[in-house]
C-alpha positions as CSV (number, residue, x, y, z in Angstrom):
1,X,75.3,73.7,146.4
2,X,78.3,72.1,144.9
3,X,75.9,70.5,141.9
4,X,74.2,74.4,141.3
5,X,78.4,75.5,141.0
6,X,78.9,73.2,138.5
7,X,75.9,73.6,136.6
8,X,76.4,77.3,136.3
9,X,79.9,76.8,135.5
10,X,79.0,74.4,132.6
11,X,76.6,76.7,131.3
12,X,78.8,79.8,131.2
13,X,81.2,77.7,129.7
14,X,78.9,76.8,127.1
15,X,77.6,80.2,126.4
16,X,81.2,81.7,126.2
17,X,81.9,79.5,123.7
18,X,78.7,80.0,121.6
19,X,79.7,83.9,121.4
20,X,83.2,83.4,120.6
21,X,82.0,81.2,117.9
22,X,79.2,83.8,116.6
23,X,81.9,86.6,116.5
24,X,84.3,85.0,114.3
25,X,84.2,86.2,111.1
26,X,83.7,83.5,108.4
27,X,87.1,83.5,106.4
28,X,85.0,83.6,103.0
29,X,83.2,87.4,104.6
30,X,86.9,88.8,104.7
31,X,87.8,87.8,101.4
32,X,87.0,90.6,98.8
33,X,84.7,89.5,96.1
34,X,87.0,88.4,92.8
35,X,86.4,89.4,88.9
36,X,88.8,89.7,86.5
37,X,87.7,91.8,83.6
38,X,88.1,90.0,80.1
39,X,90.9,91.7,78.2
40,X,89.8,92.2,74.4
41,X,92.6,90.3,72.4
42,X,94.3,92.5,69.8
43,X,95.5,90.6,66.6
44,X,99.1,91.3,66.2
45,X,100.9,90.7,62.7
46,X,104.3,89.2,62.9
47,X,107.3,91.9,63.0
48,X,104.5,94.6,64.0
49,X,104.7,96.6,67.2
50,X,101.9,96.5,69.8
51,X,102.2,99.8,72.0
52,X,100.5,99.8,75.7
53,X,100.6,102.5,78.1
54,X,102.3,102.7,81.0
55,X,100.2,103.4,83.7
56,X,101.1,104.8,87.5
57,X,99.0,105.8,90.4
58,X,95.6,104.6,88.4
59,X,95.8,106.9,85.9
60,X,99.2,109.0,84.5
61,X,101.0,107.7,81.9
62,X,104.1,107.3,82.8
63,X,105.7,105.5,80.0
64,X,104.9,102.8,77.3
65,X,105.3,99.3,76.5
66,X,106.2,97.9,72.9
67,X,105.5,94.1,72.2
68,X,106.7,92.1,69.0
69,X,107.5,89.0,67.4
70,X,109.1,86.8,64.8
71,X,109.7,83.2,64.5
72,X,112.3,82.8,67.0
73,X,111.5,85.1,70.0
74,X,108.7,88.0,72.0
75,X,110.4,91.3,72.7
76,X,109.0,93.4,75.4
77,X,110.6,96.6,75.5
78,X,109.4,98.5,78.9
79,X,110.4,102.8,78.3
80,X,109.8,105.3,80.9
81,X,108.7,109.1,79.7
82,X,111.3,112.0,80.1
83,X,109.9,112.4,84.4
84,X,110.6,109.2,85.1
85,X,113.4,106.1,86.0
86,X,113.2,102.3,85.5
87,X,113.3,100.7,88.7
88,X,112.3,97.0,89.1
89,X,110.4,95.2,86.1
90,X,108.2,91.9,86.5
91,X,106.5,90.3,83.3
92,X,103.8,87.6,82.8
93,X,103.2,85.9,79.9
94,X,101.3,82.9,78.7
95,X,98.9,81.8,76.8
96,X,96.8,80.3,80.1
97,X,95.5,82.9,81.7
98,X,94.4,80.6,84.8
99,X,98.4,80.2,85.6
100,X,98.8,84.3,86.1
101,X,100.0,83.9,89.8
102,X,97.4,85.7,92.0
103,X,96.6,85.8,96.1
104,X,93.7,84.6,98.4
105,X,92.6,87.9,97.5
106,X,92.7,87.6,93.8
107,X,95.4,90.2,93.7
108,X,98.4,89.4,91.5
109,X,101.6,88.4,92.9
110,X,104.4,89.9,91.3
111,X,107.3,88.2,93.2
112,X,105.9,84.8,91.4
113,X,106.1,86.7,87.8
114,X,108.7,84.6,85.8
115,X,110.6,87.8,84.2
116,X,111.7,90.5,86.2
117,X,114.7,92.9,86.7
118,X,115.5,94.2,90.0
119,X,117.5,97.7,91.4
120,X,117.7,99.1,88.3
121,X,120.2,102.6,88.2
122,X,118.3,105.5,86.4
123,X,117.4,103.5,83.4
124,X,114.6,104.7,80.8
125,X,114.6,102.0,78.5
126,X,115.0,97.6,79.4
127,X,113.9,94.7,77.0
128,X,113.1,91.4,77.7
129,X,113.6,88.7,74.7
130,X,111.5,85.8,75.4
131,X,112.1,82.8,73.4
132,X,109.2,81.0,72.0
133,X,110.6,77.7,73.4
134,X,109.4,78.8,76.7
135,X,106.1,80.1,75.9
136,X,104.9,77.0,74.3
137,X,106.1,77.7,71.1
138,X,106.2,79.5,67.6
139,X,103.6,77.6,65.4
140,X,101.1,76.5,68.5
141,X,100.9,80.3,69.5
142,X,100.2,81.4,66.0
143,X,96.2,82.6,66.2
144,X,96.6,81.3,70.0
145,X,95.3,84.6,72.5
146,X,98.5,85.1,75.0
147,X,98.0,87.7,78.1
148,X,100.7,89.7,79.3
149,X,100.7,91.1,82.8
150,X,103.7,93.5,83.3
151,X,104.3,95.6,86.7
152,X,107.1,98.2,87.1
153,X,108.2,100.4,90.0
154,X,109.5,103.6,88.7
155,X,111.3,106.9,90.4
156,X,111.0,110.5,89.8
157,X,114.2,111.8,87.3
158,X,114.1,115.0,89.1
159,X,115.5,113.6,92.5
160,X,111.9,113.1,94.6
161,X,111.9,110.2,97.2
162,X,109.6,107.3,96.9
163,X,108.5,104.7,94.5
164,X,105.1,104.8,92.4
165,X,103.8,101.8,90.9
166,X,102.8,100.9,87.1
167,X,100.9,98.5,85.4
168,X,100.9,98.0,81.6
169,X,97.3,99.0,80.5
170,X,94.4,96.7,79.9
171,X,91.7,95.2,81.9
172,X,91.4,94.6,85.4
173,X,92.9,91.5,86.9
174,X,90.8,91.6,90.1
175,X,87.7,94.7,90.2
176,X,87.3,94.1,93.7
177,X,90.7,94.6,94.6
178,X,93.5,96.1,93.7
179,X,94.0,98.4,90.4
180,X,96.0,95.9,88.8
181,X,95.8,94.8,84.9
182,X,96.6,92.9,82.1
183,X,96.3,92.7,78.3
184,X,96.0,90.4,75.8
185,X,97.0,89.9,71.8
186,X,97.1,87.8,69.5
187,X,99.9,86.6,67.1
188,X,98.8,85.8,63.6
189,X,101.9,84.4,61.1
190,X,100.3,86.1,58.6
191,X,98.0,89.3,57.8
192,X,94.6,89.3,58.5
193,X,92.4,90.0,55.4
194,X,90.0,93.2,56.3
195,X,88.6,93.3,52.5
196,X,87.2,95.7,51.4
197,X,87.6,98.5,53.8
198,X,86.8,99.3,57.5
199,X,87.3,102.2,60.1
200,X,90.2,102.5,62.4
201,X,90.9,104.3,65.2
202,X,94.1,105.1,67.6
203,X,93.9,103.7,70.6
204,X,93.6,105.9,74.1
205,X,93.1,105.5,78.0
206,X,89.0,107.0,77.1
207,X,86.5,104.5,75.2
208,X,84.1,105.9,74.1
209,X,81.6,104.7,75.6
210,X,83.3,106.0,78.6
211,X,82.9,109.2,77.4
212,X,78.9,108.7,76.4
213,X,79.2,107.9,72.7
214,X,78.2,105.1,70.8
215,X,81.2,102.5,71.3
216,X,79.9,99.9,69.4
217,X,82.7,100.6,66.1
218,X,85.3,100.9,69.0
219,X,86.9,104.3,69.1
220,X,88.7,106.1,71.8
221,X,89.9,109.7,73.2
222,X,93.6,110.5,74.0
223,X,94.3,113.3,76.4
224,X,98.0,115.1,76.3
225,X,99.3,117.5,79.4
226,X,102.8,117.8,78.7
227,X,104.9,118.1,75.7
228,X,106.2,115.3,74.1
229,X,106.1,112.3,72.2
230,X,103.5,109.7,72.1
231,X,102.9,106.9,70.3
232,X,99.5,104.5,70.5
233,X,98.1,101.3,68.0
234,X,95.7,101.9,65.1
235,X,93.2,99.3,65.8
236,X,90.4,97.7,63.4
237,X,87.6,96.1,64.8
238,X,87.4,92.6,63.3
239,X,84.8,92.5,60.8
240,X,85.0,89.0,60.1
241,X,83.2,87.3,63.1
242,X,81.1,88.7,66.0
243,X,84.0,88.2,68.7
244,X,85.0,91.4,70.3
245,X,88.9,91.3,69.0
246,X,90.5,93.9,67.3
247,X,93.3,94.3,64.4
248,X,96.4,96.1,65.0
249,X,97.3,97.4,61.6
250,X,99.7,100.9,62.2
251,X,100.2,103.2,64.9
252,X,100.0,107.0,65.7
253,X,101.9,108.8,66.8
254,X,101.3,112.6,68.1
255,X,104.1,114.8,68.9
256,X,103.0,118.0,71.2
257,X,105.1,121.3,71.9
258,X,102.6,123.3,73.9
259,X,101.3,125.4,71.0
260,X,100.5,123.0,68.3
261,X,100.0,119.0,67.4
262,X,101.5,117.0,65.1
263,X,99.7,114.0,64.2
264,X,101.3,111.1,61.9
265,X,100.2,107.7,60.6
266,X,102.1,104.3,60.1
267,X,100.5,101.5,58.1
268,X,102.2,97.7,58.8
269,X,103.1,96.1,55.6
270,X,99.6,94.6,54.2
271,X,97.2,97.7,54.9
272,X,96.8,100.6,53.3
273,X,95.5,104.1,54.1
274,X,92.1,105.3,52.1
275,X,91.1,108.5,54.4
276,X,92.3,109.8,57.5
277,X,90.3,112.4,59.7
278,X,91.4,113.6,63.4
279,X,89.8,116.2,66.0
280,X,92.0,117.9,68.3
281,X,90.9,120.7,70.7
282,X,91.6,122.1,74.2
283,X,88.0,121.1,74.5
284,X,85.7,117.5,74.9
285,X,84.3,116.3,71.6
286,X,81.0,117.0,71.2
287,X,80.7,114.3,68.2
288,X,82.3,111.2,67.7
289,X,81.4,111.3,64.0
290,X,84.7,111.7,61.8
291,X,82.9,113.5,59.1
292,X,82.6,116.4,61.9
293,X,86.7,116.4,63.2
294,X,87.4,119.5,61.3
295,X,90.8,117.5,59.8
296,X,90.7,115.4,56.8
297,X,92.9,114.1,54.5
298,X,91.9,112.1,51.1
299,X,95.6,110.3,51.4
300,X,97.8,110.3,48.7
301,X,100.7,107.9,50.2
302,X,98.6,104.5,51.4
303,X,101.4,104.1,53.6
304,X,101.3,107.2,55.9
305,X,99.6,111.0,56.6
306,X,100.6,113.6,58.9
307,X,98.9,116.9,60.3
308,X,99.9,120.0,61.9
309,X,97.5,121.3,64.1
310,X,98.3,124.8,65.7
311,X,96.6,125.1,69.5
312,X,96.1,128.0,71.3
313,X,94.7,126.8,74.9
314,X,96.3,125.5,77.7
315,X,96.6,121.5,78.0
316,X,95.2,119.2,77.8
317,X,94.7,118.6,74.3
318,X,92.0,116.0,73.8
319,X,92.7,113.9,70.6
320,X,90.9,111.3,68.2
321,X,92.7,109.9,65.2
322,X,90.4,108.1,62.8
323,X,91.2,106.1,58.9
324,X,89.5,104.2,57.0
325,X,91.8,101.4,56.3
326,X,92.0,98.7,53.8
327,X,94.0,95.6,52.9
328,X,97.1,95.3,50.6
329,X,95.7,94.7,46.8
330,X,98.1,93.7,44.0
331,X,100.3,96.4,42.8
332,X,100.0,98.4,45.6
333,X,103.1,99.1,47.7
C-alpha cells in the first residue's frame, strides 16, 4: 500500500511539473517581432537647413524640427506650432545607427538619449548645439549618413491637462512596436553636382505611392487644416547612382489664412530654379503629373518664386510643390 502511495505521488509530481512547464510561455513568443524601417538619407549641404515635422499622436503635426551645420558644430532647433508648449526634449544622434538605445522589445529608450531638456515652462522654441568633437567629428562625417532620433513631450497652450508625445518624422524605429521614428541625412562639405537638370519636389507626411501614384521620381502630398505657417525641404532625387538618397537643395514654405495659399520657393546657394509648378485644391489630386497642377511659373529669379492661390472650400487644403532644378553655372548668381 505504502509503495502504490508513493508511486502515485511520484507520478503526480511528475505530471504537475510537465504542465507547468508546457504552460510557460517561451520568453522569445512574448517578444514582439522587431524591424526597423531604413530611413532614406537626405544629403544636406553645409549651412543649409533640413526641416522635419513634428509629429504627435501618430499623425498631427505639431511642430517642426530644423537641422544644420558648419565646421564647428550640428544645431537642432526643436519649435512647437502656435497650440502647443515645449515640454521635455531627448535627441539621438550618431552616425551608428546600431548604438540608438532601444528595449528587449525594440522600442527606443529615451531616458538613455544623450541630449535632453527636462520641465520645460511654456517654451515654443529650444536648440541644442552639438559639437562635432562629440559626434566623431567634422571631416569623418562629411558624406558619412548620421541618424537623428528626437522625442518631445509637448502640452496644450490653451490650458488642457495631459502630455501628448512627438517624434521627429521619418521611418520607423521598430514596425512591430511602438510608433516611434527616426531620420537620417547626410552632410556633404560641398554641393552636390545635379548637372544638367532634375525634378524636385517639397517634402510632405503623404508619398505618393501612399497615395496610389507612381513614386518612383519621389514626390509627396502636404495636407493643411489650420492657418498658419509651414515650412518643408525641396528634395532632388539623386541622379547620380541608383541608391535611394535624396538632395536637399531649398525649402517651401506655404503660408495659409483660410481663404487662400501662398506658396514660396528658397534655393540654397549652388541651385538654381528653371520651372516651378504646384496643385492646390480642397480636393485629392487626381494626377501627379506637374504639367496638369493648374500653377506654373517659367521663373525669372533662379533663386526664388512665389504664388497666391485664392481657396474657396473648407480645409484641408491638399498641396504639391514641384521644380525643376538645376546646378549653379558660371555667372549665375
Amino acid at each position: 500500500m505504502k509503495a502504490l502511495f508513493n508511486t502515485r505521488m511520484l507520478f503526480l509530481i511528475f505530471f504537475s511539473l510537465f504542465m507547468l512547464n508546457s504552460c510557460e510561455r517561451d520568453p522569445a513568443e512574448e517578444m514582439p517581432l522587431r524591424s526597423m524601417e531604413t530611413a532614406v538619407p537626405v544629403i544636406l549641404p553645409q549651412d543649409s537647413l533640413l526641416f522635419v515635422d513634428l509629429i504627435g499622436g501618430k499623425q498631427y503635426i505639431m511642430g517642426q524640427v530644423a537641422l544644420s551645420f558648419d565646421e564647428t558644430n550640428v544645431y537642432v532647433k526643436v519649435h512647437a506650432y502656435s497650440n502647443w508648449y515645449l515640454e521635455n526634449i531627448h535627441l539621438w544622434i550618431s552616425n551608428k545607427l546600431l548604438t540608438l538605445p532601444l528595449g528587449k522589445s525594440g522600442n527606443p529608450q529615451i531616458g538613455l538619449f544623450p541630449y535632453k531638456i527636462l520641465n520645460l515652462a511654456d517654451v515654443s522654441d529650444y536648440s541644442f548645439t552639438l559639437p562635432w568633437a562629440a559626434l566623431g567629428g567634422y571631416t569623418e562625417n562629411c558624406g558619412a549618413t548620421m541618424y537623428v532620433a528626437l522625442h518631445a513631450d509637448v502640452h496644450s497652450a490653451t490650458g488642457q491637462p495631459g502630455f501628448e508625445g512627438a517624434w521627429a518624422s521619418g521611418a520607423a524605429i521598430n514596425d512591430h512596436g511602438s510608433w516611434a521614428m527616426y531620420f537620417a541625412f547626410r552632410p556633404e562639405c560641398t554641393v552636390p553636382d545635379i548637372s544638367p537638370c532634375c525634378h524636385a519636389w517639397a517634402y510632405g507626411p503623404l508619398a505618393f505611392s501612399d497615395a496610389g501614384f507612381d513614386g518612383s521620381l519621389g514626390g509627396w502630398i502636404y495636407s493643411l487644416s489650420t492657418p498658419g505657417t509651414f515650412t518643408t525641404p525641396l528634395y532632388v532625387q539623386n541622379p547620380l547612382s541608383e541608391a535611394p538618397f535624396f538632395i536637399h537643395v531649398g525649402n517651401v514654405s506655404y503660408g495659409y489664412n483660410g481663404a487662400g495659399l501662398k506658396v514660396e520657393y528658397e534655393m540654397f546657394g549652388g541651385y538654381s530654379l528653371s520651372e516651378t509648378h504646384v496643385f492646390a485644391s480642397t480636393a485629392m489630386p487626381q494626377s501627379v503629373n506637374p504639367m496638369m497642377f493648374g500653377y506654373t511659373h517659367a521663373v525669372a529669379d533662379p533663386k526664388s518664386d512665389a504664388y497666391y492661390i485664392p481657396l474657396k472650400n473648407e480645409p484641408p487644403v491638399y498641396v504639391i510643390a514641384h521644380a525643376v532644378v538645376c546646378s549653379k553655372l558660371p555667372g549665375q548668381y
